[in-house]
C-alpha positions in Angstrom: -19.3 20.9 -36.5 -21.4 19.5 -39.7 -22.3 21.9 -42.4 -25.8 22.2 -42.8 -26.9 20.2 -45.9 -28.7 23.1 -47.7 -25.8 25.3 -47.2 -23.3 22.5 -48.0 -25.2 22.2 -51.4 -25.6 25.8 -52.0 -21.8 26.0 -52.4 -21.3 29.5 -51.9 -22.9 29.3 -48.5 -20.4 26.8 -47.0 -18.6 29.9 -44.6 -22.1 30.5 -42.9 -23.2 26.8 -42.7 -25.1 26.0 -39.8 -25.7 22.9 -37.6 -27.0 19.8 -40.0 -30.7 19.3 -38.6 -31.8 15.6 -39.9 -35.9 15.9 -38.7 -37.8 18.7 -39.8 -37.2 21.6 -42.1 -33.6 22.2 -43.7 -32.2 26.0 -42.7 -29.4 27.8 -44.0 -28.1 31.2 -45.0 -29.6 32.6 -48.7 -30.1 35.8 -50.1 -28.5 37.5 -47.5 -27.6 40.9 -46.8 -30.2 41.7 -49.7 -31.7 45.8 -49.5 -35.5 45.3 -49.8 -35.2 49.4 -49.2 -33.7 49.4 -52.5 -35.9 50.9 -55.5 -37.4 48.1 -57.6 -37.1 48.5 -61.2 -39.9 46.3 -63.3 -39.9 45.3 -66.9 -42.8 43.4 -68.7 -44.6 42.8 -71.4 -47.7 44.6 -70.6 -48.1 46.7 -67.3 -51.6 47.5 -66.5 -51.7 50.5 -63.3 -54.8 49.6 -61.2 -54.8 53.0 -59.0 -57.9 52.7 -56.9 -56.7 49.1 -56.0 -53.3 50.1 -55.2 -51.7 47.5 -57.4 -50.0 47.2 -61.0 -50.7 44.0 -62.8 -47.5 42.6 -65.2 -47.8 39.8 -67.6 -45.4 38.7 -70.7 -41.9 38.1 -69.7 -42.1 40.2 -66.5 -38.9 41.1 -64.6 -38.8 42.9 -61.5 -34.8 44.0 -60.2 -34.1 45.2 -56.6 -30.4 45.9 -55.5 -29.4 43.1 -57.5 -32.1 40.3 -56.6 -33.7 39.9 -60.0 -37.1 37.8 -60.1 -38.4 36.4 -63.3 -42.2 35.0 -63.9 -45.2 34.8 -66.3 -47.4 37.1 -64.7 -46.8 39.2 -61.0 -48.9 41.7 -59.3 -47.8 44.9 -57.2 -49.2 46.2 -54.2 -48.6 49.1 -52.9 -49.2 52.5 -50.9 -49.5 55.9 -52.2 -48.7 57.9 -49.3 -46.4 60.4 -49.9 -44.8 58.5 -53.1 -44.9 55.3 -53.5 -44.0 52.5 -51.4 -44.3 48.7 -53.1 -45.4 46.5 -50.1 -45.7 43.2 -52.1 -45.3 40.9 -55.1 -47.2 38.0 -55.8 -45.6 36.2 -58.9 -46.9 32.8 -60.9 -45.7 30.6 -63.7 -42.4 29.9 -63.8 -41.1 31.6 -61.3 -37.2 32.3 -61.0 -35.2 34.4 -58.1 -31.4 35.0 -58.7 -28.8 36.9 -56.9 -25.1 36.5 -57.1 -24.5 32.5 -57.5 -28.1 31.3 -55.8 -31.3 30.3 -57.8 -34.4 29.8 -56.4 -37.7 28.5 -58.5 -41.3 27.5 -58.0 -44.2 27.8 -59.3 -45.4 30.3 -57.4 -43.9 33.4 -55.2 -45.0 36.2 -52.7 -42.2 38.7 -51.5 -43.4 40.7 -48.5 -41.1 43.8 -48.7 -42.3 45.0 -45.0 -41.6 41.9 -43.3 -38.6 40.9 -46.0 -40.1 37.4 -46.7 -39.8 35.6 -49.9 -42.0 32.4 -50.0 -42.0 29.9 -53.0 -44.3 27.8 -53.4 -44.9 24.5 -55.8 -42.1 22.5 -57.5 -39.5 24.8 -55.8 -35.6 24.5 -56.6 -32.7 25.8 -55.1 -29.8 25.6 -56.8 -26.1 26.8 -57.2 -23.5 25.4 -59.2 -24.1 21.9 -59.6 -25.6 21.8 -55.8 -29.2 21.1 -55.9 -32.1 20.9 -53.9 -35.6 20.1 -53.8 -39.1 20.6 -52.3 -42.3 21.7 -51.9 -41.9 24.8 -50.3 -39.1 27.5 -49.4 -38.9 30.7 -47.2 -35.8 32.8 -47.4 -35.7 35.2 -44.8 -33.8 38.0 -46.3 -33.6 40.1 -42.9 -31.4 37.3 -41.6 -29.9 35.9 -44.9 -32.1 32.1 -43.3 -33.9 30.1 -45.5 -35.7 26.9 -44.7 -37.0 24.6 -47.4 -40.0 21.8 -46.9 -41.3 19.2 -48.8 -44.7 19.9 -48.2 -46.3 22.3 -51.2 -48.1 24.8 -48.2 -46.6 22.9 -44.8 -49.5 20.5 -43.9 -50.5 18.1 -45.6 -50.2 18.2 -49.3 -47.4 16.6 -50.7 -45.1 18.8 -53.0 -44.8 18.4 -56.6 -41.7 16.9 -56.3 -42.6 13.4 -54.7 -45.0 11.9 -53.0 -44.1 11.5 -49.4 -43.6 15.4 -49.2 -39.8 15.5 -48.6 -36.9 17.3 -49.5 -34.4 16.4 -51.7 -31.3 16.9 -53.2 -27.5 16.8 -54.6 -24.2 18.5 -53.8 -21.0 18.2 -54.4 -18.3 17.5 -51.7 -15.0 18.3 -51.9 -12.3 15.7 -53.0 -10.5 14.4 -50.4 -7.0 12.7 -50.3 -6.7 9.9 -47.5 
């Protein structure tokens, strides 16, 4: 069985690697077994509480930390519900976004986690990288309900190229394993 190329050059991933898909979208395992039922513990600059909108706004160095997923940006905003206490539903972070957990790094320039539906989509310029593996592209959904991520070329997945090349493809680098013959 092949490894599939974005788990072969996430490193880490190699024992879950898939089946190496050569048209279309590159999937693999990241982020998974993340707790998006985990408290989430924020840290900014500035933190301005918008309570009739439901939202908190953070800008200046903002860090947000959830059972040891830690996203970095510029700026992100908070929605959420006031029921009973409250419940964050999602963040929308820009400008220089970075996602870390364990060994994997994601960045773009642009990210929305959906805590309900435990989606993390980047968006723009978007990196993935672990080790000296690397990869490359426009767009990347990681899926952490199923630990699945699947990275594009395409900046929204039509037909704008990503920031990373013209023709809207994916790239990368990984290192294999020395062999003896």
């Amino acid at each position: 069985m092949k490894r599939s190329f974005l788990a072969a050059s996430l490193g880490a991933l190699a024992a879950t690697a898939g089946v190496l898909t050569l048209a279309g979208p590159a999937p693999a395992q990241v982020f998974g077994g993340h707790n998006s039922n985990a408290p989430v513990n924020f840290d900014a600059g500035r933190i301005e509480v918008q309570d009739r909108a439901d939202r908190v706004v953070l800008s200046g160095a903002v860090r947000v930390e959830q059972a040891g997923l830690v996203l970095n940006s510029a700026r992100m905003t908070v929605a959420y519900r006031n029921t009973s206490g409250i419940e964050v539903d999602r963040i929308d972070a820009s400008g220089g976004v970075t996602i870390r957990k364990g060994g994997d790094t994601a960045s773009g320039n642009v990210a929305i986690y959906d805590l309900n539906r435990r989606l993390i989509t980047l968006v723009g310029g978007v990196t993935l990288t672990q080790g000296s593996n690397r990869l490359s592209g426009g767009r990347v959904i990681i899926d952490l309900a199923s630990g699945r991520s699947t990275i594009d070329g395409r900046a929204a997945g039509g037909s704008t190229p990503g920031t990373r090349g013209s023709d809207g493809r994916v790239s990368g680098t990984f290192t294999v394993p020395q062999r003896t013959d």
